[in-house]
gemmi code that builds the backbone of each chain (N, CA, C; Angstrom):
import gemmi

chains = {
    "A": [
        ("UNK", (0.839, -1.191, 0.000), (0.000, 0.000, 0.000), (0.877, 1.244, 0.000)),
        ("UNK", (0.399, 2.126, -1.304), (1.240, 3.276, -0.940), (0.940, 4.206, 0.168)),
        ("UNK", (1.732, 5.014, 0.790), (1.747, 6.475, 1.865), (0.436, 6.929, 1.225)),
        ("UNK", (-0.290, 7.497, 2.204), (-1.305, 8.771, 1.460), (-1.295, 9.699, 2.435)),
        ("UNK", (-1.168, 10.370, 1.929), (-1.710, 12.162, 2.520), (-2.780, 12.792, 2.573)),
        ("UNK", (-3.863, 13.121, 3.491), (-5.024, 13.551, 3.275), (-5.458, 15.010, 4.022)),
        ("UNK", (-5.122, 15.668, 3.758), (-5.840, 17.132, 5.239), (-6.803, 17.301, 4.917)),
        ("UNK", (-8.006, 17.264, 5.915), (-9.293, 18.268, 5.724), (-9.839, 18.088, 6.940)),
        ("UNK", (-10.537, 19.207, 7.392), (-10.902, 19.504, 8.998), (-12.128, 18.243, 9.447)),
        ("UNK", (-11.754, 17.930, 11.056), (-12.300, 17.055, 11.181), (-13.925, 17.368, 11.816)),
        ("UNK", (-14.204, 18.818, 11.635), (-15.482, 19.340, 11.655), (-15.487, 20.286, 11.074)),
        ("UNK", (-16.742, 21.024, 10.937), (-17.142, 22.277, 9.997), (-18.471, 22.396, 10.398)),
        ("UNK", (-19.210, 23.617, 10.140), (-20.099, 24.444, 9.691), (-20.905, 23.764, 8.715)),
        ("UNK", (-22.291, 23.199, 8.775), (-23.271, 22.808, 7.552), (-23.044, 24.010, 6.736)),
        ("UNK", (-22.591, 23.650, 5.343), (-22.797, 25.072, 4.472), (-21.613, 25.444, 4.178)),
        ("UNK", (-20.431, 25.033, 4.842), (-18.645, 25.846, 4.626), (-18.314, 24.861, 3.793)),
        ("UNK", (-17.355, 25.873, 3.258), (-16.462, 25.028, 1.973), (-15.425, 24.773, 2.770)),
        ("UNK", (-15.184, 22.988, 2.430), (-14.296, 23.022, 3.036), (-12.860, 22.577, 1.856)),
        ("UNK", (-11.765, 22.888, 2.209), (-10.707, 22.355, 1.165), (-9.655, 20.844, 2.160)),
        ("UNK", (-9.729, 20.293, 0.794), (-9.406, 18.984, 0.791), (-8.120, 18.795, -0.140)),
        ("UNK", (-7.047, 18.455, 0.938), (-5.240, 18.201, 0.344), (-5.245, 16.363, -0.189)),
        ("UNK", (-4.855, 16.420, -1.056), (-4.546, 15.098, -1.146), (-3.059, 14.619, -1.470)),
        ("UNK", (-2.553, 13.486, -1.249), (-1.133, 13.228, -1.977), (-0.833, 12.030, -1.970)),
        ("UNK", (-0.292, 11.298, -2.658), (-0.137, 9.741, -2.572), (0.963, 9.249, -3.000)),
        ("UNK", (1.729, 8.148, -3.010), (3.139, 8.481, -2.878), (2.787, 6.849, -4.547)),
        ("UNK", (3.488, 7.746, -5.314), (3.397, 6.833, -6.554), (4.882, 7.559, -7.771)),
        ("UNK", (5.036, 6.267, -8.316), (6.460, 6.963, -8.888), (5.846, 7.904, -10.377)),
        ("UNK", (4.508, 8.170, -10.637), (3.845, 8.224, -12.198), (4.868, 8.133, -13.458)),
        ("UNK", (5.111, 6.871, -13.513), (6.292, 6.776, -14.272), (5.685, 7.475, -15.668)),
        ("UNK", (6.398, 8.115, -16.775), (5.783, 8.454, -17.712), (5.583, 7.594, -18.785)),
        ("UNK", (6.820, 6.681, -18.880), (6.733, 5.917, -19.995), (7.870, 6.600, -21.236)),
        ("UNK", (8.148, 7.984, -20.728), (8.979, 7.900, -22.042), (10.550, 8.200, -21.812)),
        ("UNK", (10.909, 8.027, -20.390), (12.074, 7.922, -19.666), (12.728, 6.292, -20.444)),
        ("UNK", (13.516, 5.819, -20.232), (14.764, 5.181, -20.675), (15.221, 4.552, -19.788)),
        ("UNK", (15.783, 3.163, -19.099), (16.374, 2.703, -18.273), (18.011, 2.611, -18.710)),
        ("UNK", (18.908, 2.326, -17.905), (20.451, 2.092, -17.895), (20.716, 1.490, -19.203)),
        ("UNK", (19.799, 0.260, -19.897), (20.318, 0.045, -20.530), (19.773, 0.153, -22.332)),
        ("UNK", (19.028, 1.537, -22.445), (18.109, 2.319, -23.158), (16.943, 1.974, -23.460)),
        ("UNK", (16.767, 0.683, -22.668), (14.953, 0.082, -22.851), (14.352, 0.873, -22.200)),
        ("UNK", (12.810, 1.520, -22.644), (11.691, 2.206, -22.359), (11.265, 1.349, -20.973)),
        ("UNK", (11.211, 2.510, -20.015), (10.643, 2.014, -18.466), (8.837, 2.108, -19.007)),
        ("UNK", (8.449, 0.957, -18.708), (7.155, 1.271, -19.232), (6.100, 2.556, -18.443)),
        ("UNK", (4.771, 2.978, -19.047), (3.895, 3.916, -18.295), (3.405, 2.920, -16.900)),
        ("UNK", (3.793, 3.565, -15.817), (2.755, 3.359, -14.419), (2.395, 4.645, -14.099)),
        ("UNK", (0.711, 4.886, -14.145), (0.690, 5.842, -13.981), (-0.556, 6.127, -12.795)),
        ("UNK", (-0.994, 6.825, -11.898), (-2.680, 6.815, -11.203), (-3.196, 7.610, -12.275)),
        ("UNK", (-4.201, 7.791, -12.947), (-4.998, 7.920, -14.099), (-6.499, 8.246, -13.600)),
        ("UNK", (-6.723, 8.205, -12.807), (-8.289, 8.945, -12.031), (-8.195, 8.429, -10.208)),
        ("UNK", (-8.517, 9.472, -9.959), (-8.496, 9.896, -8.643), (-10.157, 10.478, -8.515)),
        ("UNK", (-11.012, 9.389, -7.622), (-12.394, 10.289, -7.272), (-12.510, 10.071, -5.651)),
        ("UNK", (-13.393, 11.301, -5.380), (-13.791, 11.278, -3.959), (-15.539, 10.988, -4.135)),
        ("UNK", (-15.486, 10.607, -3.054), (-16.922, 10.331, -2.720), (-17.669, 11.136, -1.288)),
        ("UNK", (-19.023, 11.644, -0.912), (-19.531, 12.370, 0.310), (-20.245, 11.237, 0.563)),
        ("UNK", (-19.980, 10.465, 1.790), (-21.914, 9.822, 1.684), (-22.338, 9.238, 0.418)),
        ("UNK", (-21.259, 8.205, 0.010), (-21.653, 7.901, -1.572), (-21.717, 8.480, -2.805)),
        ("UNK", (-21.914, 9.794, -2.350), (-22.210, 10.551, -3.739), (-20.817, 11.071, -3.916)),
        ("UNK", (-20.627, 11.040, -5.344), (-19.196, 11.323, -5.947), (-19.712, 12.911, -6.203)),
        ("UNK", (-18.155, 13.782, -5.415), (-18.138, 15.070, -5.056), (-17.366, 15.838, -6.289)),
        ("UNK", (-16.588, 14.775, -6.593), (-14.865, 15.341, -7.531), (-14.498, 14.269, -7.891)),
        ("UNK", (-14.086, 14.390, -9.149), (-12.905, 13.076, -9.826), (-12.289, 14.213, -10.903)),
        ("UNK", (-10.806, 13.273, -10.916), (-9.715, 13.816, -12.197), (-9.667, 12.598, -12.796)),
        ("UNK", (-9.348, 13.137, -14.137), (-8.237, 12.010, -15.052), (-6.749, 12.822, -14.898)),
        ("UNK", (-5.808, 11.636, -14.589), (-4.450, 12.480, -14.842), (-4.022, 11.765, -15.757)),
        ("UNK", (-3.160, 12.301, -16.442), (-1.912, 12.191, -17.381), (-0.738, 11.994, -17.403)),
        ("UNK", (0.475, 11.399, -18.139), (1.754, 11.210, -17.425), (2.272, 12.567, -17.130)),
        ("UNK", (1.787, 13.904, -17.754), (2.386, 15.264, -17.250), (2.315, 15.694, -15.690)),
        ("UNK", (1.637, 14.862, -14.728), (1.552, 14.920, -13.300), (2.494, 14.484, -12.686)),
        ("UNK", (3.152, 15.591, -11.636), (4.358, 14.873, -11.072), (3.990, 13.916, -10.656)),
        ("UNK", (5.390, 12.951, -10.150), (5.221, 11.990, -8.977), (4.728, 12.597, -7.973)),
        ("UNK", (4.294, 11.523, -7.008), (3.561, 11.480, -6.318), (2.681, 13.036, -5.703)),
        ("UNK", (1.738, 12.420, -7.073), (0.683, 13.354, -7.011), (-0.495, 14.086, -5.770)),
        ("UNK", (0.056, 15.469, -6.330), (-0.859, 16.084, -5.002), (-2.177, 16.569, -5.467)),
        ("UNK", (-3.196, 16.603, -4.602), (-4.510, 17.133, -5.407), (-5.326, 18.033, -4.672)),
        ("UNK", (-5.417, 19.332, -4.680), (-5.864, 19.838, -3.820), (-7.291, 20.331, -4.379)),
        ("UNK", (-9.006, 20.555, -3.508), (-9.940, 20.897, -4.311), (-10.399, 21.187, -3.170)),
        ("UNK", (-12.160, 21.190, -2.998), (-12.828, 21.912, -1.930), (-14.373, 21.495, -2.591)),
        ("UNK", (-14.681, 21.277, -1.082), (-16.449, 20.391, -1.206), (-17.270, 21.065, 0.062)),
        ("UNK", (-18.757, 21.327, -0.113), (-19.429, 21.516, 0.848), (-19.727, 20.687, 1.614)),
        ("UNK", (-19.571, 21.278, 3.194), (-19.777, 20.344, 4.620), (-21.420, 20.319, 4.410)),
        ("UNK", (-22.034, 19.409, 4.086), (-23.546, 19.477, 3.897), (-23.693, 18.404, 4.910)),
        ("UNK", (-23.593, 17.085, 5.689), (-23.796, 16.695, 6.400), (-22.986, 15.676, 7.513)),
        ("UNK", (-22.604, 15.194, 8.582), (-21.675, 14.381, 9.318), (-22.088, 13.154, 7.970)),
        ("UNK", (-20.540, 12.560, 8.349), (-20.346, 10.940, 7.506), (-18.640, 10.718, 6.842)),
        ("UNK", (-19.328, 10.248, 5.758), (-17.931, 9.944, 5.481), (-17.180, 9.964, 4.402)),
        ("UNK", (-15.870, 10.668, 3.846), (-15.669, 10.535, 2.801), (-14.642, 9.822, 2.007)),
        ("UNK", (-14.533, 9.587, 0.844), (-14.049, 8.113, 0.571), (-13.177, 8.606, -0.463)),
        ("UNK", (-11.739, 8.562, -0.816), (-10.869, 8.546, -1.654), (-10.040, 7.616, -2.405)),
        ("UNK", (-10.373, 7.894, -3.646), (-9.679, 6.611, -4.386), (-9.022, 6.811, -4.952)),
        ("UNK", (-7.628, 6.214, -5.344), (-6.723, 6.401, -6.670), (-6.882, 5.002, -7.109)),
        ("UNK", (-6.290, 5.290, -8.889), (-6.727, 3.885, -9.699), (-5.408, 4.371, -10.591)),
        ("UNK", (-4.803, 3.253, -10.493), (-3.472, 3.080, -11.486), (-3.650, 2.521, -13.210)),
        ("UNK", (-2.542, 2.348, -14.055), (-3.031, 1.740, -14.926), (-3.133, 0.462, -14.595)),
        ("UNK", (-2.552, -0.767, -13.769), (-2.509, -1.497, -13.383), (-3.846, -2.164, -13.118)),
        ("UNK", (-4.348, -1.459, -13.004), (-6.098, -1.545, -12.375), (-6.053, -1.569, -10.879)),
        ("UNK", (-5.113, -1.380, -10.357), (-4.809, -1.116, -8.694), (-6.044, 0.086, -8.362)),
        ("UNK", (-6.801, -0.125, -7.343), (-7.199, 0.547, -6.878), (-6.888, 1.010, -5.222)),
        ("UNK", (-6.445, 2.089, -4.575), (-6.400, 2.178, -3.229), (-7.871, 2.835, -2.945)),
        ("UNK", (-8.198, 3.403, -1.762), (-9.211, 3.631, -1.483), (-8.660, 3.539, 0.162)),
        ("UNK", (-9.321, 5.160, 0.652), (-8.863, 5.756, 2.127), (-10.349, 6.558, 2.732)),
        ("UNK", (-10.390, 6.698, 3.191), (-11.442, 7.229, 4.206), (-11.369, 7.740, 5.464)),
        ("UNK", (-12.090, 9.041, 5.772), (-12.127, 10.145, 6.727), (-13.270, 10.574, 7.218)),
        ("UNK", (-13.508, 10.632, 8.370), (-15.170, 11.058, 9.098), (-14.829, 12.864, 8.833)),
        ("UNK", (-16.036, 13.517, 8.847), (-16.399, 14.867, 9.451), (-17.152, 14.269, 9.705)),
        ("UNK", (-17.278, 15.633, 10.773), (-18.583, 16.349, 11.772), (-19.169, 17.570, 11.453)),
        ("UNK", (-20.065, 17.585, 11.231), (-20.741, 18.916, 10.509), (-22.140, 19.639, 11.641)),
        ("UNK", (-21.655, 20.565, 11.753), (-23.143, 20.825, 13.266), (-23.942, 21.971, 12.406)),
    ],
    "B": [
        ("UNK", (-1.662, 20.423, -29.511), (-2.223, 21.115, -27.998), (-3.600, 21.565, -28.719)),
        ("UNK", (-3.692, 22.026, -29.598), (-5.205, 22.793, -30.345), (-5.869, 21.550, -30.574)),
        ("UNK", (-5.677, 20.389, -30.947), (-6.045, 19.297, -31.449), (-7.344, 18.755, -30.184)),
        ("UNK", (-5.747, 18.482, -29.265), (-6.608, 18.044, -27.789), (-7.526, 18.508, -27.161)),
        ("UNK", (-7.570, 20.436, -27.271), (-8.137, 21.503, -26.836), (-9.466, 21.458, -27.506)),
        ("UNK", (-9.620, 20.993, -28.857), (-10.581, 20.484, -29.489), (-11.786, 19.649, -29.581)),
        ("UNK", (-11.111, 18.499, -28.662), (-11.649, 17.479, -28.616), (-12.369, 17.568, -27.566)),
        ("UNK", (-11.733, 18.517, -26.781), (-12.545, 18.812, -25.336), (-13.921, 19.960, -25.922)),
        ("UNK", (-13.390, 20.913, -26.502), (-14.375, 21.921, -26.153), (-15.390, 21.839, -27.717)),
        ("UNK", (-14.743, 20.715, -28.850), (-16.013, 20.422, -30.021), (-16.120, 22.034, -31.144)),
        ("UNK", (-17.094, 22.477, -31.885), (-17.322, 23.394, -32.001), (-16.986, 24.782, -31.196)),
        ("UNK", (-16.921, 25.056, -30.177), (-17.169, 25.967, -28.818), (-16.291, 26.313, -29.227)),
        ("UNK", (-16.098, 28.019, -28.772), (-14.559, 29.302, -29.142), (-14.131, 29.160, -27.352)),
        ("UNK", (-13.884, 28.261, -27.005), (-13.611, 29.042, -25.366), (-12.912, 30.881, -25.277)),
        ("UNK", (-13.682, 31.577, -24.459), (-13.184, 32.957, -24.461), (-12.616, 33.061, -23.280)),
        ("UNK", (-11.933, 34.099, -23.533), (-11.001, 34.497, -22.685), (-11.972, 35.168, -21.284)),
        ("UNK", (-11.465, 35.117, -20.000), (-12.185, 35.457, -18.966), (-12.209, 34.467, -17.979)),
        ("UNK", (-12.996, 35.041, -17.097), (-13.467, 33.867, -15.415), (-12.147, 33.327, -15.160)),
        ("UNK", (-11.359, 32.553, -15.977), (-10.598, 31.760, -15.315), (-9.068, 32.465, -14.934)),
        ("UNK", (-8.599, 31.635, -13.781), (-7.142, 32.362, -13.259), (-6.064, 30.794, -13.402)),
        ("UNK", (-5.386, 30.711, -14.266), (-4.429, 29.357, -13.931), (-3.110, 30.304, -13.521)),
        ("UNK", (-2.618, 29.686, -12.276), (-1.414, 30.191, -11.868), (-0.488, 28.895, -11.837)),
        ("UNK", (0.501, 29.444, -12.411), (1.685, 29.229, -12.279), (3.297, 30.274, -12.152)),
        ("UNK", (4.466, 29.559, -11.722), (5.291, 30.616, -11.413), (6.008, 31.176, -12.984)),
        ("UNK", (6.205, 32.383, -13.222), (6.898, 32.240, -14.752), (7.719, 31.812, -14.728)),
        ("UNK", (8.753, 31.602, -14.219), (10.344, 30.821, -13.847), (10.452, 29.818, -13.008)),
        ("UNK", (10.363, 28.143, -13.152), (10.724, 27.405, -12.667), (12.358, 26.639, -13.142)),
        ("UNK", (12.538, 26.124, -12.026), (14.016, 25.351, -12.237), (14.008, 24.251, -11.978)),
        ("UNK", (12.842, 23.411, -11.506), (12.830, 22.222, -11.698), (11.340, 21.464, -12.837)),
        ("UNK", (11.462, 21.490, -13.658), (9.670, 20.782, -14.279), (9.405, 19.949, -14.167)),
        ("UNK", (9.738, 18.966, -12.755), (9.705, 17.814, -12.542), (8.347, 17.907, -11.553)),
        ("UNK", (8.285, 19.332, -11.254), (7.491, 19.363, -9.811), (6.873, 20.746, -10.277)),
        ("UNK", (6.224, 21.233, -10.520), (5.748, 22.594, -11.308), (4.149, 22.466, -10.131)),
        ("UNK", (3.934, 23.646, -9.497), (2.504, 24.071, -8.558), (1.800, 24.822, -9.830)),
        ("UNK", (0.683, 24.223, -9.796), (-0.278, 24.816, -10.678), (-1.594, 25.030, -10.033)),
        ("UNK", (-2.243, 25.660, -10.165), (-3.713, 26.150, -9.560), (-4.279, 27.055, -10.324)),
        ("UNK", (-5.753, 26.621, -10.554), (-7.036, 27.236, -11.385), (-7.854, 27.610, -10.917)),
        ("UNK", (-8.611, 28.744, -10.624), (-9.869, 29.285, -9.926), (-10.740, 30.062, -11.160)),
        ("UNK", (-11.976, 29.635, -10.644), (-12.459, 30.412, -11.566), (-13.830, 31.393, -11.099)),
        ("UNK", (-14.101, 32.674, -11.586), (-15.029, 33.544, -10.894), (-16.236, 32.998, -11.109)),
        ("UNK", (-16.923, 31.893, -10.313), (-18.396, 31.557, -10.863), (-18.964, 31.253, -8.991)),
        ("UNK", (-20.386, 31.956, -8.833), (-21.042, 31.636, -7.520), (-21.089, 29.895, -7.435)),
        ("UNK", (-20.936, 29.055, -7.851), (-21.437, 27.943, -7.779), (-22.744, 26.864, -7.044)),
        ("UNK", (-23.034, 27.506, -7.872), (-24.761, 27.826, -7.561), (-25.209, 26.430, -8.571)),
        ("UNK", (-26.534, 25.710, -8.068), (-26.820, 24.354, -8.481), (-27.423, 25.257, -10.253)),
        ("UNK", (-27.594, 26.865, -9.996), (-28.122, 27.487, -11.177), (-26.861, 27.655, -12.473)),
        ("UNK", (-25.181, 27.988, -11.528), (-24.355, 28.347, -12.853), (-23.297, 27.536, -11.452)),
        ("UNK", (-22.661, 26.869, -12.428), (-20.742, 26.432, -11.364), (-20.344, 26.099, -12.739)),
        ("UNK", (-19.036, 25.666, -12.093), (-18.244, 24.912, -13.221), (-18.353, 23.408, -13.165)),
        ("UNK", (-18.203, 22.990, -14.715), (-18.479, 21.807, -14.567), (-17.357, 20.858, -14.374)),
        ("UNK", (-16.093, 21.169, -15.497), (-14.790, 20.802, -15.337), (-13.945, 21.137, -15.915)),
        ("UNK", (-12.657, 21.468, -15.781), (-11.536, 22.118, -15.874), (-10.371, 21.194, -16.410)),
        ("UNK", (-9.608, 21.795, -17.094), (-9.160, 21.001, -18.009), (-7.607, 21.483, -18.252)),
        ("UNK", (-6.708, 20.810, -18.455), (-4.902, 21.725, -18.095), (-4.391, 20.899, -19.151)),
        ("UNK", (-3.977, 21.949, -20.580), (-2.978, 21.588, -21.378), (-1.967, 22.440, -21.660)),
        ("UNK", (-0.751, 21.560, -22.227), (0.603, 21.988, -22.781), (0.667, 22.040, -24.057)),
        ("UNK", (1.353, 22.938, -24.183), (2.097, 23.263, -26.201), (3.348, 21.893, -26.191)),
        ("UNK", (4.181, 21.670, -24.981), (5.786, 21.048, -25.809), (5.731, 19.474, -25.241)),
        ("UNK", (5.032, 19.279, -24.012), (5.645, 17.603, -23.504), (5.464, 16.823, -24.266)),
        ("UNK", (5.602, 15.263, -24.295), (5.239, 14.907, -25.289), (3.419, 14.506, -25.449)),
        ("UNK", (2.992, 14.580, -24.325), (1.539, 14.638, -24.610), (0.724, 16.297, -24.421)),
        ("UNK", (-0.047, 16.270, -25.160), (-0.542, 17.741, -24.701), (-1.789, 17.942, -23.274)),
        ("UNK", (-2.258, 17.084, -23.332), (-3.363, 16.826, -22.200), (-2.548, 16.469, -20.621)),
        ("UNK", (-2.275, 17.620, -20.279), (-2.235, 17.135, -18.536), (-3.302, 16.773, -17.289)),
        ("UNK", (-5.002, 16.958, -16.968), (-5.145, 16.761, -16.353), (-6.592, 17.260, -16.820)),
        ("UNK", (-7.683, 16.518, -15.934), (-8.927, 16.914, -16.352), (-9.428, 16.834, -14.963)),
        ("UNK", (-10.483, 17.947, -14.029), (-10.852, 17.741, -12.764), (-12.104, 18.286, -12.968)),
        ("UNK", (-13.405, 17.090, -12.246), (-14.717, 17.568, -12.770), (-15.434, 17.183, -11.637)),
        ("UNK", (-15.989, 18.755, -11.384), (-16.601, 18.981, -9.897), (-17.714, 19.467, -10.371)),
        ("UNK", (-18.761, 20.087, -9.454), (-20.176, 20.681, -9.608), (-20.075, 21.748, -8.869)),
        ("UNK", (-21.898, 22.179, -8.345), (-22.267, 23.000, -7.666), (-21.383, 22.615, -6.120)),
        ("UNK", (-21.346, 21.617, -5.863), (-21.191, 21.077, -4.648), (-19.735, 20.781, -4.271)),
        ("UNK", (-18.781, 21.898, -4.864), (-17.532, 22.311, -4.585), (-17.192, 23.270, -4.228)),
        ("UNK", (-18.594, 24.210, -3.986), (-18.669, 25.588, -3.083), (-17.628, 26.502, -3.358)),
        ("UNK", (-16.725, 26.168, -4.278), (-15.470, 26.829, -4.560), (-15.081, 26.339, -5.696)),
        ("UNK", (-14.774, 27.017, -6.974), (-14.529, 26.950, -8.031), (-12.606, 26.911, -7.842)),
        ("UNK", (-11.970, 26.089, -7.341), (-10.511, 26.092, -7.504), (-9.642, 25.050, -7.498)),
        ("UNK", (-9.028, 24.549, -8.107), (-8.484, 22.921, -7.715), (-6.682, 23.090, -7.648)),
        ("UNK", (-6.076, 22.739, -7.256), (-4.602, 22.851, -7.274), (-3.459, 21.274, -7.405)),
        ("UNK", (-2.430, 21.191, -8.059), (-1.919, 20.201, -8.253), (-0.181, 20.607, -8.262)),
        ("UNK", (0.440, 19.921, -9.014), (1.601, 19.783, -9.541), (2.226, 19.107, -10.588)),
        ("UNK", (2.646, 19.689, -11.992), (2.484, 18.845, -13.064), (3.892, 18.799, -13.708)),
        ("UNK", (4.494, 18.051, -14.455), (5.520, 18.401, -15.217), (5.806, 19.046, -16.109)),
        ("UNK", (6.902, 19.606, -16.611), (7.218, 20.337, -18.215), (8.472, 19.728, -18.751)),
        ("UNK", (8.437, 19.845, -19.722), (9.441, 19.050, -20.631), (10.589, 20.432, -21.043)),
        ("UNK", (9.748, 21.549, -20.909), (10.535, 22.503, -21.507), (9.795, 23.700, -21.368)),
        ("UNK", (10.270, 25.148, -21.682), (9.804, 26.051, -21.519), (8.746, 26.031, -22.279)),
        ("UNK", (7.233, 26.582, -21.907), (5.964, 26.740, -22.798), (4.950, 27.293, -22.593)),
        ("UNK", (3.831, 27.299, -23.055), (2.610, 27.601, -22.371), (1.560, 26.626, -21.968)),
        ("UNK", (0.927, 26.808, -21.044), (0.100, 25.991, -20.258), (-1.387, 26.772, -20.413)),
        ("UNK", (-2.436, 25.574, -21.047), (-3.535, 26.568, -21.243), (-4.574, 25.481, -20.118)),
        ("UNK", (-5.094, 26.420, -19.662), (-6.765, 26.048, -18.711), (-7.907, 26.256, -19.389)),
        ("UNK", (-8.743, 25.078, -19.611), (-10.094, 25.256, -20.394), (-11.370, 25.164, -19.184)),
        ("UNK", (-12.200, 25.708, -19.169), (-13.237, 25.976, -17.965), (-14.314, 25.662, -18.772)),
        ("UNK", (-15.193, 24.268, -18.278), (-16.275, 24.336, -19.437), (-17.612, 24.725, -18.053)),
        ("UNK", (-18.742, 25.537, -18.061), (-19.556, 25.653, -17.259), (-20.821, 25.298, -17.421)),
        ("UNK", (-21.678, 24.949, -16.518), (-23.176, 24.200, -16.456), (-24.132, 24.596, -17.442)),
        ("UNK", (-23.738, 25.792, -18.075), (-24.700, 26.503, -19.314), (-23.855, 25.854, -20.385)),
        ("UNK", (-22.641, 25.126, -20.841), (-22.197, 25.013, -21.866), (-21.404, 25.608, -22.120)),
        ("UNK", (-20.910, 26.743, -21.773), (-19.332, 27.475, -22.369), (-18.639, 27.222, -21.854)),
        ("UNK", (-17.315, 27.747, -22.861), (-16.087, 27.109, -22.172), (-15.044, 28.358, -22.268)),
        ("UNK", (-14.221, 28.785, -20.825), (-13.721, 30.031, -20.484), (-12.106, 29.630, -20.652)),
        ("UNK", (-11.441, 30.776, -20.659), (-9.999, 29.885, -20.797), (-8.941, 31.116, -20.406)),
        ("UNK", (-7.482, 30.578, -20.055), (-6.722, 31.118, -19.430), (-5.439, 30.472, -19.882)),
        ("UNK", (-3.815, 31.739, -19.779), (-2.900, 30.941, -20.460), (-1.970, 31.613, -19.975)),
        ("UNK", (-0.928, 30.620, -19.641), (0.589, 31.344, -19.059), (1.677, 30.631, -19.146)),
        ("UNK", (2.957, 31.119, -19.962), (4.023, 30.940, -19.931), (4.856, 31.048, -19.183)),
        ("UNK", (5.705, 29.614, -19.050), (6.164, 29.298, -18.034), (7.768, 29.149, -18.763)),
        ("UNK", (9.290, 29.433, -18.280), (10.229, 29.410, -18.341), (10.662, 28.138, -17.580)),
        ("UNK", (11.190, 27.439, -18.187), (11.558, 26.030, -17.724), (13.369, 25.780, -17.569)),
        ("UNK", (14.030, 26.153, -16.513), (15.444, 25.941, -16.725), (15.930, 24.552, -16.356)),
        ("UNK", (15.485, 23.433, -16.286), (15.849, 21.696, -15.750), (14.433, 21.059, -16.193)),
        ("UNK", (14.464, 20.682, -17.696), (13.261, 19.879, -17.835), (12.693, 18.872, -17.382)),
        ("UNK", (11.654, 18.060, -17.399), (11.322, 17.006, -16.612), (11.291, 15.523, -17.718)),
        ("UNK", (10.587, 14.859, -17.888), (9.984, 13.771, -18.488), (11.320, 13.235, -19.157)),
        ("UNK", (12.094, 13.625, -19.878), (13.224, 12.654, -20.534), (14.701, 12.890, -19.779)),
        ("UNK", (14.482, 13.227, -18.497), (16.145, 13.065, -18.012), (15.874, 11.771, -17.191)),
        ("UNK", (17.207, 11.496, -17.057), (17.682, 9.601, -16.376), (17.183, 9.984, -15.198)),
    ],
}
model = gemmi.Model(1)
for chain_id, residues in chains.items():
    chain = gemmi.Chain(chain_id)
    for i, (resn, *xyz) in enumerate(residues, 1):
        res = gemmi.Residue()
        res.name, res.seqid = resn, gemmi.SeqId(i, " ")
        for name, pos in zip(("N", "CA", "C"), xyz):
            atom = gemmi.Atom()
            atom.name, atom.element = name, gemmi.Element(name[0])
            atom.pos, atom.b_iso = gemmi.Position(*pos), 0.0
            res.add_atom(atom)
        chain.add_residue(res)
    model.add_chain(chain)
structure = gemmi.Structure()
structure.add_model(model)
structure.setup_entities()
């Protein structure tokens, strides 16, 4: 399992925006780098990243090999109710991780 | 880069406006480049953005990144970190809940490229 990085407050205000850090520790290889002995390191790349509120999908990206390594993602979602939210990265591999975080929302 | 820019926005002129993509004009590493897009919209279930879109003129792909949020991002802004291959411009396409698409563009000075060093 890779490292993940996640900040976002562990309560809020019904109604506040809140912003959400993400980061995950992945090499996004590009694919058009070269190894020692000039063979092509193949593409590994995370390629969509979605969050979820309470099931309902809030935000998703597609990335590209132009994303550094270990990609950071920063965005912002309304505190609309306590629960839980669910983060996924998906490699080309078909690897999926998947992390999760409570708020409290009064 | 117009090709890709194309494919995203179809027919549509994206115009210039709403959107802010920042980046620094002078980086020295493009291995690690801070990028961030905001764009002026209430995000209202009536007008937000729908999704935002980050391309290059030189790497070898032109499409860096596509992030697609709603009303229910209370904040029109997303932030990352992307590579450059070389000095260029970086364009932001903003498509919004009515159908248009807003756009923004900044050249970036690249002194240590990214994607083809060992």
């Amino acid at each position: 399992m890779a490292r993940v990085l996640i900040n976002l407050p562990e309560s809020a205000k019904r109604g506040e925006v809140i912003e959400i850090k993400t980061l995950i520790q992945h090499p996004m290889e590009t694919g058009y780098r070269l190894d020692s002995n000039g063979a092509k390191i193949p593409r590994d790349i995370i390629n969509r990243f979605t969050c979820t509120y309470n099931g309902e999908e809030v935000f998703h990206a597609e990335l590209f090999p132009a994303i550094a390594a270990n990609p950071f993602i920063a965005f912002s979602t309304l505190a609309t109710e306590s629960g839980e939210l669910v983060f996924s990265w998906a490699d080309d591999d078909g690897q999926t991780q998947t992390e999760s975080r409570q708020i409290v929302v009064e | 880069m117009n090709e890709a820019i194309r494919r995203v926005v179809g027919e549509a002129e994206p115009q210039p406006g709403k959107v802010r993509l920042e980046l620094p004009s002078i980086v020295e590493n493009g291995n690690t480049v801070p990028l961030a897009v905001s764009v002026d919209s209430p995000m209202t279930e009536a007008e937000h953005v729908e999704s935002i879109h980050i391309f290059n003129q030189k790497n070898p792909q032109p499409y860096v990144a596509a992030f697609h949020l709603g009303a229910r991002a209370g904040k029109a802004r997303v932030s990352t970190r992307i590579r450059l291959a070389d000095s260029q411009r970086v364009v932001a396409i903003v498509r919004l809940n009515d159908g248009s698409f807003w756009s923004d563009s900044a050249d970036v000075i690249v002194t240590l490229a990214a994607c083809t060093e060992q």
